[in-house]
N, C-alpha and C positions, 0 to 999 in steps of 0.2 A: 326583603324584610317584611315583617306582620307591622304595618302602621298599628291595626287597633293594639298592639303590646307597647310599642315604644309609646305612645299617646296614655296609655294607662299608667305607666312607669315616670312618662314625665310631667303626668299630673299631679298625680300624688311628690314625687319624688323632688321637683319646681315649680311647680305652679298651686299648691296650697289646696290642692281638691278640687280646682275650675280652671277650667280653658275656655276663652271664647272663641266666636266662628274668625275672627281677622286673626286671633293667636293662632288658630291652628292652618287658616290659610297660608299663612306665614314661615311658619315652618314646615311646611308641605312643599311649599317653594326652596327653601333651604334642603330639603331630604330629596326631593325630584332631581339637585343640580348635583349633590352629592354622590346622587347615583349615576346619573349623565358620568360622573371623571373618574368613576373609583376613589374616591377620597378615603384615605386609611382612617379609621376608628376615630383614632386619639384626636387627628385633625379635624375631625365634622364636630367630632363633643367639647372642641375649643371654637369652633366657628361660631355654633351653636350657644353656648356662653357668654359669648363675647357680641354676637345680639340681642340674648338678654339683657345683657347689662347695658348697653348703648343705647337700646330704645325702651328701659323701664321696664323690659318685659310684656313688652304689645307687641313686639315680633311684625312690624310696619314700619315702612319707611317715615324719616323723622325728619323736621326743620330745625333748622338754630331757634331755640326761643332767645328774643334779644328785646325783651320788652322786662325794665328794670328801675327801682327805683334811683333814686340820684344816692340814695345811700349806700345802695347795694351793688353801686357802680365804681365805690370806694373801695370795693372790698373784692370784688369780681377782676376790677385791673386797678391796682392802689395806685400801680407807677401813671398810668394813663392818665388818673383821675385819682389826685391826690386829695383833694378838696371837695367837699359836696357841692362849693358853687364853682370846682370846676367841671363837675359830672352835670349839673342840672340842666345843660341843655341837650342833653343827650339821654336823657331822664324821661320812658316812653315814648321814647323817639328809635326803634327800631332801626329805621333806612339809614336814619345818620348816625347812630348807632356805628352798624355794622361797617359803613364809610370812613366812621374814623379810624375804627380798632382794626380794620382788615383793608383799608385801602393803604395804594401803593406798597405792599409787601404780599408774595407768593406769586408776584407774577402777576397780582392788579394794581390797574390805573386807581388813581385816588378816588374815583367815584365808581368804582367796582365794587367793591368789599362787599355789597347789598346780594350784589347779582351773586356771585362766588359765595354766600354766606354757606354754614355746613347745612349737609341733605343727606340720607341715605337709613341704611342698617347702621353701618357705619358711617359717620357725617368727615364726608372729605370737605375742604377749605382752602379755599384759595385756587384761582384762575391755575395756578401750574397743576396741580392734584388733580382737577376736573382735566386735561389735555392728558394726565397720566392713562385714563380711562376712556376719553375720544368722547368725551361729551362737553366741551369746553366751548360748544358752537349750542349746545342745546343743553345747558345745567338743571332744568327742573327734571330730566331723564331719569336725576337721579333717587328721584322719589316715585320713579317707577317699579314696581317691585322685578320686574325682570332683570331692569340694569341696576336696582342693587342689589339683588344677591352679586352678578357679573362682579360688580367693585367688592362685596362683602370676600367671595375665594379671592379673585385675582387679589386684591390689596394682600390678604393674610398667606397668599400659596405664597408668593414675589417679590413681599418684602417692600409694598409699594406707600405702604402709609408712613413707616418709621423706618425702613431699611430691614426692618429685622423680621422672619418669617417663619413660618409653620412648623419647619423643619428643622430651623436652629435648637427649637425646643423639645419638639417631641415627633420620635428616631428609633430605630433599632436600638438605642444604646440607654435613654432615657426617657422620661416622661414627665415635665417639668412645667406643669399646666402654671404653678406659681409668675413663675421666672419669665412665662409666653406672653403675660402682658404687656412685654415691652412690643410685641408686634404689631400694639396700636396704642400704647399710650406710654407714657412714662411713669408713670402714678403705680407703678406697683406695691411700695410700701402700703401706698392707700386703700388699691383695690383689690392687686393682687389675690387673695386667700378668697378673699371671698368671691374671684371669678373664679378659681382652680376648685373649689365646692360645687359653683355650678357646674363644671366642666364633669367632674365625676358624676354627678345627677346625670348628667344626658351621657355618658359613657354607659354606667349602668343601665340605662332605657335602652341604647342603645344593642347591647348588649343582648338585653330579653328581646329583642324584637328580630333577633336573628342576622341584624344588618350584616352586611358583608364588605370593606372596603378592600380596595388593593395593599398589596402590605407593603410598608415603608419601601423598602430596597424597587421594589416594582413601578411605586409611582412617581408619573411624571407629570407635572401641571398642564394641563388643557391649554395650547398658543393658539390663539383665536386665528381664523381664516385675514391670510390679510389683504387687506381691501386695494382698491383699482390704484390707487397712487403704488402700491406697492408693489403689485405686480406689474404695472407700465416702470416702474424702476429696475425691477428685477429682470426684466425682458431686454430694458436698453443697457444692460450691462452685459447679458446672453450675448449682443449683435456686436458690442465694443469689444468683447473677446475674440469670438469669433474674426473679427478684424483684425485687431492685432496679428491672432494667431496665422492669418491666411498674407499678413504682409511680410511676418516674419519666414515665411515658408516660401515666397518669393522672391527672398533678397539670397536665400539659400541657395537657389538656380544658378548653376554659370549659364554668364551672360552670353554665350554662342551656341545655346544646348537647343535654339529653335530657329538655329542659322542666322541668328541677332552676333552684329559683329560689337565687341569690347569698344567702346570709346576712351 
């Protein structure tokens, strides 16, 4: 693909006439990994959207902001914090914050919520999310731009944020950039329309810049190399068949066929 066409296209066409150097680093990182898998069209110009919209359009990995007033803690979790003097001590208190509304659920301890808070392109949460990814031993990874694009495909190829994935929406058969938001959020009524506009923007750029993806029916999501626990598992199952198979093939022998008398 021509980057200086889609970079023209999706200046004008999403970004209001200015790109800065981390917006375009950013999506350089997104178009470099795109090109690594063959990603078909429709799916990079919903990847591509759907970082938009999650990071404001700074195209950088992002933190939970969790610094709030006691009012706005009424209104952000009413059930949690029904009352402003039940928010107030949680009110500019980010770590405990985050300990309350996120500990002991997804898989953290009651004083996790802080560490597990969201991170990324797209901000996974919760102790179980960050293990979907293999970074649950080392969570600020995820504000590395490497491993989040990594979580940005894998989540939306795999169905790994909501269950629902790239695929289910846009196919040989349709193209339903609306309806694809549920691949990371549920808020479609809310955001829906206006990610499937950006999705067309960077389709169209897309498009002028000559990109090439693999086409639907062709692609297969990229399964990462799997690491020493996996292959030391995969080996000791090789050796337990192999066993099986060589006792089962032993008991097959009559028992006088190497002058061994029957008992």
């Amino acid at each position: 693909m021509k980057r200086s066409e889609f970079f023209s296209a999706a200046r004008s066409g999403v970004f209001a006439g200015k790109l800065s150097q981390p917006q375009v680093d950013g999506l350089d990182a997104i178009l470099d990994e795109a090109e690594k898998r063959g990603t078909p069209i429709q799916h990079l110009a919903y990847i591509l959207a759907s970082a938009h919209h999650e990071t404001g359009g700074r195209f950088q990995p992002i933190e939970e902001y969790m610094f709030y007033s006691a009012k706005r803690l009424t209104q952000v979790w009413p059930k949690r914090f029904p009352t402003i003097a039940a928010a107030q001590p949680y009110a500019n208190n980010s770590k405990g914050l985050a300990n309350k509304v996120y500990g002991g659920r997804m898989g953290n301890a009651l004083n996790e919520g802080w560490t597990y808070r969201g991170r990324g392109l797209i901000q996974i949460t919760g102790k179980d999310n960050y293990a979907k990814f293999g970074i649950a031993t080392v969570p600020d990874k995820a504000l590395q731009m490497p491993t989040s694009v990594m979580i940005l495909f894998n989540g939306m190829e795999r169905g790994l944020f909501t269950g629902k994935k790239l695929s289910d929406y846009l196919n040989d058969k349709k193209t339903d950039y609306t309806a694809a938001r549920a691949i990371v959020n549920g808020d479609t009524k809310t955001n829906g329309a206006k990610i499937a506009a950006t999705a067309k923007a960077f389709e169209k750029a897309l498009r002028l810049s000559g990109y090439n993806g693999t086409p639907f029916l062709d692609h297969v999501p990229v399964t990462p190399e799997p690491g020493p626990a996996s292959k030391a598992r995969g080996i000791a199952a090789l050796i337990a068949a192999a066993l099986l198979a060589a006792g089962a093939w032993l008991a097959s022998i009559p028992c006088n066929l190497f002058g061994v008398f029957c008992q």
